[in-house]
PyMOL commands that place a pseudoatom at each C-alpha (Angstrom):
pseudoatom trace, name=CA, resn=UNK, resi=1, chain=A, elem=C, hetatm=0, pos=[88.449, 103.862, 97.056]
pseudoatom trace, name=CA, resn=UNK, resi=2, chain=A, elem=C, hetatm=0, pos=[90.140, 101.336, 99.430]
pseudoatom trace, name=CA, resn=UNK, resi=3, chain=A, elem=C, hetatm=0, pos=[89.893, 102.749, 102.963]
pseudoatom trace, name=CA, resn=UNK, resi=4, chain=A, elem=C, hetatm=0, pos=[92.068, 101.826, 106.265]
pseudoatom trace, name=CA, resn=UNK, resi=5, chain=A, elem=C, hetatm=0, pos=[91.333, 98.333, 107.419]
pseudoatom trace, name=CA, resn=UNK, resi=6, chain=A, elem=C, hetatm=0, pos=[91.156, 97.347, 104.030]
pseudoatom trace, name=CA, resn=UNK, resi=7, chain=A, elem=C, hetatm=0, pos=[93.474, 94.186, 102.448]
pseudoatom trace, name=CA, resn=UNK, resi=8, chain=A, elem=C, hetatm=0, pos=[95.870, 94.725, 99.958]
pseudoatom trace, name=CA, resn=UNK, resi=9, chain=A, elem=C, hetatm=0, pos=[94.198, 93.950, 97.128]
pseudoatom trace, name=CA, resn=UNK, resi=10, chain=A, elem=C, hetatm=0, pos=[95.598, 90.948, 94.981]
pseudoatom trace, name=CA, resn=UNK, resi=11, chain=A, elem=C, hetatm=0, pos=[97.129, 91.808, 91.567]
pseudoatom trace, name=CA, resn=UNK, resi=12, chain=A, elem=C, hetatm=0, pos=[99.800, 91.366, 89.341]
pseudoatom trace, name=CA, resn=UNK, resi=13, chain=A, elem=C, hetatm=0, pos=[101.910, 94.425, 87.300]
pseudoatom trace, name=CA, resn=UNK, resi=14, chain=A, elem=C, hetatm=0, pos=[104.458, 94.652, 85.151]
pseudoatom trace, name=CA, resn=UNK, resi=15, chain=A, elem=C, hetatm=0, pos=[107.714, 96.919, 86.349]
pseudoatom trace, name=CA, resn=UNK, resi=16, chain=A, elem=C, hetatm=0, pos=[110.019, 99.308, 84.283]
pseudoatom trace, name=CA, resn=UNK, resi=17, chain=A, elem=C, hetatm=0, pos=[111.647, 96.205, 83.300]
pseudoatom trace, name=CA, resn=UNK, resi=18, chain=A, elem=C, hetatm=0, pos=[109.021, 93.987, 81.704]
pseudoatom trace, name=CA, resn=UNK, resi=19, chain=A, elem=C, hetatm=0, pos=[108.792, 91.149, 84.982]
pseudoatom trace, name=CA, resn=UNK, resi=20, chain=A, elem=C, hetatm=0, pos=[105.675, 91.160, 86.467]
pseudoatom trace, name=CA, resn=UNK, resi=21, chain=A, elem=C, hetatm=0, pos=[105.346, 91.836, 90.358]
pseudoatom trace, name=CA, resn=UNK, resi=22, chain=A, elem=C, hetatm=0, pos=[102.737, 90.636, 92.686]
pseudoatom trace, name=CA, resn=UNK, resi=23, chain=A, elem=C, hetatm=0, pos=[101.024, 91.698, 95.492]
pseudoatom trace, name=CA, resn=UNK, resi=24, chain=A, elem=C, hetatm=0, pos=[101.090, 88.414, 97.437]
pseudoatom trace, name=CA, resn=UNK, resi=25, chain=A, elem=C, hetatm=0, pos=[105.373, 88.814, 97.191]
pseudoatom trace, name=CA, resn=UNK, resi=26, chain=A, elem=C, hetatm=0, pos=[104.883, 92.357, 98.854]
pseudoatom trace, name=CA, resn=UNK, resi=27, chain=A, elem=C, hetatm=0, pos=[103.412, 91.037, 102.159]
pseudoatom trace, name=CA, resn=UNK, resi=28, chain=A, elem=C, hetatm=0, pos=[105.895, 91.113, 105.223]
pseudoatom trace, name=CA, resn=UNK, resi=29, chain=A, elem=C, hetatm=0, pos=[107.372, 94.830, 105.281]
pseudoatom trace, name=CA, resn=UNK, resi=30, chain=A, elem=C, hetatm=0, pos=[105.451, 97.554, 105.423]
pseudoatom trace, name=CA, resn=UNK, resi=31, chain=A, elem=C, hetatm=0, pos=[104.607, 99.181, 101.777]
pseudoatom trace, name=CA, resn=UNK, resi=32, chain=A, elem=C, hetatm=0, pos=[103.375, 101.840, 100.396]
pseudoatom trace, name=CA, resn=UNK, resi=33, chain=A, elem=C, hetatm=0, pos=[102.028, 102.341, 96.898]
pseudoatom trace, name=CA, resn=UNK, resi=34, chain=A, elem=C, hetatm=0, pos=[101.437, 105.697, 95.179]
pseudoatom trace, name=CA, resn=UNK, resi=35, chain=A, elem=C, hetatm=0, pos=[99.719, 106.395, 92.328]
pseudoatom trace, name=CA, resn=UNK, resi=36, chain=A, elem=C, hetatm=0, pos=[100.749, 108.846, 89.893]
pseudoatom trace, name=CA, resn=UNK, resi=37, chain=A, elem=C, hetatm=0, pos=[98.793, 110.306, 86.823]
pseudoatom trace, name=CA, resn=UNK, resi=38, chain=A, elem=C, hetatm=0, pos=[101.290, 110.488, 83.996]
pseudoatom trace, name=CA, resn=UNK, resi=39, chain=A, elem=C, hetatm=0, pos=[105.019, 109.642, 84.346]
pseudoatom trace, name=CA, resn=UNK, resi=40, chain=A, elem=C, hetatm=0, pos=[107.771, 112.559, 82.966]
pseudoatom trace, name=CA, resn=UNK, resi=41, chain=A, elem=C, hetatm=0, pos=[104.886, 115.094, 84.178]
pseudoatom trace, name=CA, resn=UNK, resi=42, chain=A, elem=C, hetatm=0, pos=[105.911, 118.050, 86.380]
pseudoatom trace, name=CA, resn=UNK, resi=43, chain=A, elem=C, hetatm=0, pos=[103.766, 117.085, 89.726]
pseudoatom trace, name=CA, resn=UNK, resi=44, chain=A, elem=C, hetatm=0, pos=[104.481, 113.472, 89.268]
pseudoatom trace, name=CA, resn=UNK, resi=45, chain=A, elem=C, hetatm=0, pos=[108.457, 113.974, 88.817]
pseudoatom trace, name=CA, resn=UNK, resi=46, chain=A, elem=C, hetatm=0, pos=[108.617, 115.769, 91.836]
pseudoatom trace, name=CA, resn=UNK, resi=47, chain=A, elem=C, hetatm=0, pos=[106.374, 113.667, 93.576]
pseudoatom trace, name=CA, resn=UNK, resi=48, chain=A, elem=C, hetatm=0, pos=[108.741, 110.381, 92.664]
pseudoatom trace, name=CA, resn=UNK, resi=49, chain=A, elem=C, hetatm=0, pos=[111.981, 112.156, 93.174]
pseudoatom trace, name=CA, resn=UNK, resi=50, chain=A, elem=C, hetatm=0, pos=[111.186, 113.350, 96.610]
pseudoatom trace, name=CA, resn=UNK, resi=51, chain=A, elem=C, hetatm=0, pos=[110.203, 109.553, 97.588]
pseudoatom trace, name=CA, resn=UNK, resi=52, chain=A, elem=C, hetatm=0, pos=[113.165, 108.787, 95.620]
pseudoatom trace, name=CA, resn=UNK, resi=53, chain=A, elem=C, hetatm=0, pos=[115.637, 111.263, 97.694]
pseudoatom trace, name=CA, resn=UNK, resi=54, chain=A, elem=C, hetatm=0, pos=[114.372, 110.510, 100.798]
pseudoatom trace, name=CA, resn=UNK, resi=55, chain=A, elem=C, hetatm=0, pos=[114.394, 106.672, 100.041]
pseudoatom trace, name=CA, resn=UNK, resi=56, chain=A, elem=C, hetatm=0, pos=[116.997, 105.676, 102.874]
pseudoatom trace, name=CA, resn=UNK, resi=57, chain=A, elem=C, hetatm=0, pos=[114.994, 107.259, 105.554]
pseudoatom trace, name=CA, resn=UNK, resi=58, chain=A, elem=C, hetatm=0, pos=[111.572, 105.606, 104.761]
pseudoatom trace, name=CA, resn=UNK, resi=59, chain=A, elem=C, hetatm=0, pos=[113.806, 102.441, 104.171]
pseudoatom trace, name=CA, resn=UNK, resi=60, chain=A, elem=C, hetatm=0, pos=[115.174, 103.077, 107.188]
pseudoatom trace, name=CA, resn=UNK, resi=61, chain=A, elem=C, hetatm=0, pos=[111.381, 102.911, 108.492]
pseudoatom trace, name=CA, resn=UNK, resi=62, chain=A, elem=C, hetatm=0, pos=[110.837, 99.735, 107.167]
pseudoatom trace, name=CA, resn=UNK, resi=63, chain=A, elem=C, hetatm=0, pos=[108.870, 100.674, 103.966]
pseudoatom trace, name=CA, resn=UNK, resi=64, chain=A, elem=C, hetatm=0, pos=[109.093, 99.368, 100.554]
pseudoatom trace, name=CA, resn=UNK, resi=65, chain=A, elem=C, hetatm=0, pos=[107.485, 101.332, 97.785]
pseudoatom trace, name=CA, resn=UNK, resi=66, chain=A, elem=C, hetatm=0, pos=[106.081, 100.784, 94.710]
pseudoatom trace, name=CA, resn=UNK, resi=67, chain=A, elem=C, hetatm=0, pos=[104.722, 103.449, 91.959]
pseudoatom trace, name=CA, resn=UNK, resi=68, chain=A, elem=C, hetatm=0, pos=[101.660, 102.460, 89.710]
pseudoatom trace, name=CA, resn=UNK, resi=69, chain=A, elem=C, hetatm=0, pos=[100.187, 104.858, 86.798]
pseudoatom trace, name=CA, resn=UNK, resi=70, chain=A, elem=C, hetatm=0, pos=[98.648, 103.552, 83.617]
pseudoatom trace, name=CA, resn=UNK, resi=71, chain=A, elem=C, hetatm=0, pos=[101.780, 104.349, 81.522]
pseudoatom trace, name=CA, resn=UNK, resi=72, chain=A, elem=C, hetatm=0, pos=[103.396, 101.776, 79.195]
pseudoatom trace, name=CA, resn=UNK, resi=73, chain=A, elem=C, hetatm=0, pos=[106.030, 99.657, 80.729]
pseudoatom trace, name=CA, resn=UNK, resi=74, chain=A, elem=C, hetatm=0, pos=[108.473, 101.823, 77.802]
pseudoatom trace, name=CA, resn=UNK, resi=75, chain=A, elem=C, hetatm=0, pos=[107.157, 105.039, 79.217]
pseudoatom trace, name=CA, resn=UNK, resi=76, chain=A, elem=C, hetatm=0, pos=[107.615, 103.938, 82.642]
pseudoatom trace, name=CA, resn=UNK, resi=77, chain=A, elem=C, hetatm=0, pos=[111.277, 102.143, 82.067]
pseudoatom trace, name=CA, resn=UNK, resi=78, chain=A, elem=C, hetatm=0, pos=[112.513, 105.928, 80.387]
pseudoatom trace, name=CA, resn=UNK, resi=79, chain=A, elem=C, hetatm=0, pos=[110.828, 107.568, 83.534]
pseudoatom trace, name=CA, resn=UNK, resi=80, chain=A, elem=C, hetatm=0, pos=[113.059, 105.089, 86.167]
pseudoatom trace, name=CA, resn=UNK, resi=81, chain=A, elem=C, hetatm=0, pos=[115.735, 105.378, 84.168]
pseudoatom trace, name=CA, resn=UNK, resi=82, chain=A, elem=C, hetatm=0, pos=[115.999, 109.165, 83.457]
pseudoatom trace, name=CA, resn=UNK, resi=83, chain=A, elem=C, hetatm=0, pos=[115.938, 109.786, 87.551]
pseudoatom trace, name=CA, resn=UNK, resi=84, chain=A, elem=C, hetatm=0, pos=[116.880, 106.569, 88.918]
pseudoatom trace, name=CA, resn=UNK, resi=85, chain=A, elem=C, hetatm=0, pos=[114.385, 105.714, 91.658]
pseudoatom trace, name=CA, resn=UNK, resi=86, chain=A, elem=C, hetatm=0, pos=[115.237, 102.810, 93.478]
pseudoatom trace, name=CA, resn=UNK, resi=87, chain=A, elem=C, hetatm=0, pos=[112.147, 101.624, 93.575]
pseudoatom trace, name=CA, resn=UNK, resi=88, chain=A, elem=C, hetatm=0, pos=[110.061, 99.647, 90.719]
pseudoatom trace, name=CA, resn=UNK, resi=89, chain=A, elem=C, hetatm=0, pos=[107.187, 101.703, 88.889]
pseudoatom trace, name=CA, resn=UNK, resi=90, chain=A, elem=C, hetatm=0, pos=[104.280, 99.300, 87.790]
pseudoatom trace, name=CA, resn=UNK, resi=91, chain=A, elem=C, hetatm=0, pos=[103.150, 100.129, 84.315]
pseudoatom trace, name=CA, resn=UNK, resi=92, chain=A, elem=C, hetatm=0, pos=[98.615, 99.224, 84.454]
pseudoatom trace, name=CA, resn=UNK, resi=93, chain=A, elem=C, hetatm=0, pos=[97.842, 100.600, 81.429]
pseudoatom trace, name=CA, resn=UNK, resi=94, chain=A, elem=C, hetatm=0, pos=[94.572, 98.437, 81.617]
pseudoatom trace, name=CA, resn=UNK, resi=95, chain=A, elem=C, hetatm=0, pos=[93.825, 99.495, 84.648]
pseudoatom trace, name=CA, resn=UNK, resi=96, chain=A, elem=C, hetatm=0, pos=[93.091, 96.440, 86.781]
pseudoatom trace, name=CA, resn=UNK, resi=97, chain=A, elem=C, hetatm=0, pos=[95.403, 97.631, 89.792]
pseudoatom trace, name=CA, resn=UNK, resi=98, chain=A, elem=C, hetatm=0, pos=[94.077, 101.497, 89.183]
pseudoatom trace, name=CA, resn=UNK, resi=99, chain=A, elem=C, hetatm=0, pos=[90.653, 100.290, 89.560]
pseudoatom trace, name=CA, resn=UNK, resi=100, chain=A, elem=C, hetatm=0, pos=[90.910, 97.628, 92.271]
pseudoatom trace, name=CA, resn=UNK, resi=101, chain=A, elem=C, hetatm=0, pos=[92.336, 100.244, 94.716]
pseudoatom trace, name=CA, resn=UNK, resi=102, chain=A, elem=C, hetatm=0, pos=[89.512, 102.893, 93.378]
pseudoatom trace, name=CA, resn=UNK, resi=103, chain=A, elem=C, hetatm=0, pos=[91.756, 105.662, 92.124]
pseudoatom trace, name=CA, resn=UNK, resi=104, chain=A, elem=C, hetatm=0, pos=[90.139, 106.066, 88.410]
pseudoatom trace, name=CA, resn=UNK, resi=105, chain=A, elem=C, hetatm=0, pos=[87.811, 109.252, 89.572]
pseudoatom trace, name=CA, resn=UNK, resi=106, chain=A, elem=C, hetatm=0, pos=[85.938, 111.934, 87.725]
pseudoatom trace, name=CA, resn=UNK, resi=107, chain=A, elem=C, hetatm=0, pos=[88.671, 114.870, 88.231]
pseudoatom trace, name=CA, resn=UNK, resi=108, chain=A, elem=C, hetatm=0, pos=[88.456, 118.464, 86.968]
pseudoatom trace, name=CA, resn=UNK, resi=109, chain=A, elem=C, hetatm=0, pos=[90.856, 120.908, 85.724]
pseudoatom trace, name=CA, resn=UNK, resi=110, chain=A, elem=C, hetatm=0, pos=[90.341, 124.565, 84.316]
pseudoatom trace, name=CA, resn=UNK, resi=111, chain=A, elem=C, hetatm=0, pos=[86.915, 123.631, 84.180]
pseudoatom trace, name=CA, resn=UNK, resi=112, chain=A, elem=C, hetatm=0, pos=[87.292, 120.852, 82.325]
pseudoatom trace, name=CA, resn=UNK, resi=113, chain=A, elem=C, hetatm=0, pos=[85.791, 117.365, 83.743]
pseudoatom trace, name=CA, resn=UNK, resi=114, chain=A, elem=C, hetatm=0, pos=[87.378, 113.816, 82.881]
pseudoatom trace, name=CA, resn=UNK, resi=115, chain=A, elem=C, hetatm=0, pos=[88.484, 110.491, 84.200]
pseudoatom trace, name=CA, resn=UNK, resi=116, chain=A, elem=C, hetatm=0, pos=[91.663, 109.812, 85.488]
pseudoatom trace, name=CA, resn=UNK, resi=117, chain=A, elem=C, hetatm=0, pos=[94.202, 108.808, 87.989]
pseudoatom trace, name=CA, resn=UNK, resi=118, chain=A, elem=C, hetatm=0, pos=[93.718, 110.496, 91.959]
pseudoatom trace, name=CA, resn=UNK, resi=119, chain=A, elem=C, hetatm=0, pos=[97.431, 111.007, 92.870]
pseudoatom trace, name=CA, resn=UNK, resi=120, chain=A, elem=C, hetatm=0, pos=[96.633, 108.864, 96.029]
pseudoatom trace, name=CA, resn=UNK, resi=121, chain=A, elem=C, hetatm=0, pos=[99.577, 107.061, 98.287]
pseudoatom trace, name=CA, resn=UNK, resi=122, chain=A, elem=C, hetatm=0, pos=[98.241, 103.528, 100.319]
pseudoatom trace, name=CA, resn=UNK, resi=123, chain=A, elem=C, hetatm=0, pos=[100.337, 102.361, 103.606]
pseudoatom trace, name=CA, resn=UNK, resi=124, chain=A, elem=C, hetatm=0, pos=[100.147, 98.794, 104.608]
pseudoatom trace, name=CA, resn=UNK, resi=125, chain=A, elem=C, hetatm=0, pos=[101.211, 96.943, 107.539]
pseudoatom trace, name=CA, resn=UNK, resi=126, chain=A, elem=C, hetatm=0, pos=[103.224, 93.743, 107.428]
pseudoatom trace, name=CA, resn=UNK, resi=127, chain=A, elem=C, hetatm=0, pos=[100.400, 91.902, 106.991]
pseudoatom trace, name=CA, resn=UNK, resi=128, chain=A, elem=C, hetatm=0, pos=[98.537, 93.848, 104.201]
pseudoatom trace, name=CA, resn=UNK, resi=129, chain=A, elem=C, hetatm=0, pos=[96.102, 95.514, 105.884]
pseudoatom trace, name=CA, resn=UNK, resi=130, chain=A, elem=C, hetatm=0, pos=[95.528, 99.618, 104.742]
pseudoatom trace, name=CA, resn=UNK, resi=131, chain=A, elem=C, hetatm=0, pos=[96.988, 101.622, 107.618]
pseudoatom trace, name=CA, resn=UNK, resi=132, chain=A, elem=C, hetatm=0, pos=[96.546, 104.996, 105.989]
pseudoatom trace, name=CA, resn=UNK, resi=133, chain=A, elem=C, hetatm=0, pos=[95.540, 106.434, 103.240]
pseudoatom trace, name=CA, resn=UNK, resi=134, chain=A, elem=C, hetatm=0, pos=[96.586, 110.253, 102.002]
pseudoatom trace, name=CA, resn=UNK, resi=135, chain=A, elem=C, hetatm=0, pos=[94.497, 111.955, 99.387]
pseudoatom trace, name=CA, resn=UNK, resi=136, chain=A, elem=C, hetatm=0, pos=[95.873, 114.878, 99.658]
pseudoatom trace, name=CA, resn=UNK, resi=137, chain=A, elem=C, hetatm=0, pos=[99.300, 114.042, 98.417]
pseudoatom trace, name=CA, resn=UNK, resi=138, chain=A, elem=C, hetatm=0, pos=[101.956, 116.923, 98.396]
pseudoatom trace, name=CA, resn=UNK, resi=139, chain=A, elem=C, hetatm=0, pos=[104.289, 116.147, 95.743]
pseudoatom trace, name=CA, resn=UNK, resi=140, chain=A, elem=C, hetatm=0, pos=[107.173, 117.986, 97.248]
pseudoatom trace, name=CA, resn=UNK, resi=141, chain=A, elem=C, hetatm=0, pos=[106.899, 116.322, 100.746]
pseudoatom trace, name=CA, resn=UNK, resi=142, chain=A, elem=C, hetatm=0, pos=[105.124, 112.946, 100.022]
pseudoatom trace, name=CA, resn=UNK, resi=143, chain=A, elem=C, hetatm=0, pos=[107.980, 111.537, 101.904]
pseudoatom trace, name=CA, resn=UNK, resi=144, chain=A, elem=C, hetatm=0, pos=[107.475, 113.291, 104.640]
pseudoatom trace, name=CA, resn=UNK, resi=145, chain=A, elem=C, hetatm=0, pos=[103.571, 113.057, 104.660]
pseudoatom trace, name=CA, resn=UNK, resi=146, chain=A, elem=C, hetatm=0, pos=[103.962, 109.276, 104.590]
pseudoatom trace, name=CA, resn=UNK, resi=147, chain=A, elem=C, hetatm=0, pos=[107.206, 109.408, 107.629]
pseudoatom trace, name=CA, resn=UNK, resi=148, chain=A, elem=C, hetatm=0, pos=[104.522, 111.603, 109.527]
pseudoatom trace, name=CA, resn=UNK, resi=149, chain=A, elem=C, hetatm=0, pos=[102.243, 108.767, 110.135]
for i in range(1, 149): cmd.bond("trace and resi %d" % i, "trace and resi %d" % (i + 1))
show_as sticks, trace
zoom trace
């Protein structure tokens, strides 16, 4: 997983609305990217709609943000447009970006072990070096956990 002191890694996504965003166009605010198992799901709704409520404040901050699962762009584009975030949600449903930042993990649930997506948030500097990373992501104050910093 990428660690503090790390560089943003370079990569290129597609948004909600089919263009493609790149990393190297991210670098001169401060940004953080979170990565979110499954769009539409409980955890991650809350998760996106408390960055999404409290967008003005960590705008306020300085902070862009940027939401990555390995949805389709469609599933992604009904997601930001059901709760409209203001903030673009990168559809990796190859999962280049997932695995460059090391977020595709063994995980386990009711016993049950598979592969998937460590809900995971990454702050960067203006220069696109990791400041922080938060594993332990609290859906309902992710806002806050990232503000904290």
């Amino acid at each position: 997983m990428l660690k503090v002191g790390d560089k943003l890694p370079e990569f290129e996504g597609t948004n909600q609305e089919g263009e493609t965003v790149s990393s190297s166009k991210l670098i001169g605010k401060k940004l953080v990217i979170f990565f979110y198992p499954q769009a539409n799901t409980p955890t991650c709704t809350v998760e996106a709609c408390n960055l999404s409520d409290n967008y003005s404040q960590l705008e306020k901050a300085g902070f862009q943000l940027l939401g990555i699962s390995g949805d389709s762009v469609k599933k992604q584009k009904n997601f930001h447009s059901k709760f409209a975030f203001p903030y673009d949600l990168i559809a990796d449903e190859n999962r280049d970006i997932i695995e460059k930042f090391g977020v595709w993990q063994e995980k386990k649930t009711f016993g049950k072990t598979y592969m998937g997506i460590v809900r995971t948030t990454f702050i960067f500097d203006e220069k696109g070096v990791c400041e922080r990373v938060i594993e332990k992501v609290t859906s309902k104050t992710a806002a806050e956990q990232i503000l904290e910093g």
